[in-house]
C-alpha positions as CSV (number, residue, x, y, z in Angstrom):
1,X,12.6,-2.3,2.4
2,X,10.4,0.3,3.0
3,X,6.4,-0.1,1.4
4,X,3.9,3.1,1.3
5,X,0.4,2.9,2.2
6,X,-1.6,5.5,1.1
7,X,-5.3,5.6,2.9
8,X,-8.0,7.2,4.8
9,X,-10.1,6.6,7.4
10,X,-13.2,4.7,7.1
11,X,-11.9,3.4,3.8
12,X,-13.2,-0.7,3.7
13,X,-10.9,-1.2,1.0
14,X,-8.0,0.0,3.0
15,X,-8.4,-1.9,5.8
16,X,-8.2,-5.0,3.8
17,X,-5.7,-4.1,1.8
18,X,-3.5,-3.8,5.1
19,X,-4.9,-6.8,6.3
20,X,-3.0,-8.4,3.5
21,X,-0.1,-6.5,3.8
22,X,0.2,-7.4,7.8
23,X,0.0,-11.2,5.9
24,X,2.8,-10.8,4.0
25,X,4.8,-8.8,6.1
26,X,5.0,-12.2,8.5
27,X,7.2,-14.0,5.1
28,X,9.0,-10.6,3.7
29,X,10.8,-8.3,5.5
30,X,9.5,-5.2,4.9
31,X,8.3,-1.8,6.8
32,X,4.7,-0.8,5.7
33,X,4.5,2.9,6.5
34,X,0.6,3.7,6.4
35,X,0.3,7.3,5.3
36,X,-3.5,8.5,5.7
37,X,-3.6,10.8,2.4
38,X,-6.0,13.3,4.3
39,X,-3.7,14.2,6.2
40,X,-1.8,16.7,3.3
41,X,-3.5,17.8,0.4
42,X,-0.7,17.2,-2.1
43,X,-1.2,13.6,-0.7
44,X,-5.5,13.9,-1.6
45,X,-4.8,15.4,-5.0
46,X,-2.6,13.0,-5.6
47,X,-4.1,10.0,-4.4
48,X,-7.9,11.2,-4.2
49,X,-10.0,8.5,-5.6
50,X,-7.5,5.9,-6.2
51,X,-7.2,4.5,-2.2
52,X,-5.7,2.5,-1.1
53,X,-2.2,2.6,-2.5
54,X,0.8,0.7,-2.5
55,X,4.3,2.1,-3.3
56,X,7.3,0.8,-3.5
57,X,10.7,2.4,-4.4
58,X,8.7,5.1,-5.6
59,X,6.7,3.0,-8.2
60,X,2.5,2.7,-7.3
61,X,2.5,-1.0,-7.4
62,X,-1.0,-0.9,-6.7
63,X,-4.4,1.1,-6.0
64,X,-7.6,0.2,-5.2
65,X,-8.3,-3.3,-4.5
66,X,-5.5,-5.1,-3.4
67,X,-4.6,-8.7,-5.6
68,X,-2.3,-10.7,-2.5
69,X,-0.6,-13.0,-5.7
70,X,0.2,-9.8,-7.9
71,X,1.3,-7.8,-5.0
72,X,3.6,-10.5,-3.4
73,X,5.2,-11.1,-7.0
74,X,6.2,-7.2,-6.9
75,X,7.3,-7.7,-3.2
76,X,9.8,-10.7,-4.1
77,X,11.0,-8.9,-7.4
78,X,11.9,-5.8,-4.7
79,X,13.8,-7.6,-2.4
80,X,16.1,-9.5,-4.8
């Protein structure tokens, strides 16, 4: 399973959002592919103001400060 991480540099709330990502990653198997949303401007109109984000299967599970309890819920529904 693949899961999207929207962010930019010099973002706090990004880095600890992957922090807990790279957490969960060690009990569910999943590829986080970090996307920095600067680097396209669909991506920053998209995504402006809402960093970090976390997709998966399309769907924004996330944005903004990352919960670890509501995020691993969505993580084990997705890999049923």
């Amino acid at each position: 399973m693949e899961v999207h991480y929207y962010t930019r540099k010099k973002c706090q709330l990004c880095e600890e959002g992957k922090l807990l990502l790279r957490l969960l990653q060690k009990e569910y198997a999943f590829e986080m592919i970090e996307k920095d949303i600067d680097s396209s401007d669909e991506l920053t109109e998209k995504f402006g103001l809402m960093i970090p984000v976390v997709e998966i299967s399309g769907e924004i599970i996330q944005y903004g400060r990352i919960d670890l309890p509501a995020l691993e819920e969505k993580l084990k529904e997705n890999l049923k």
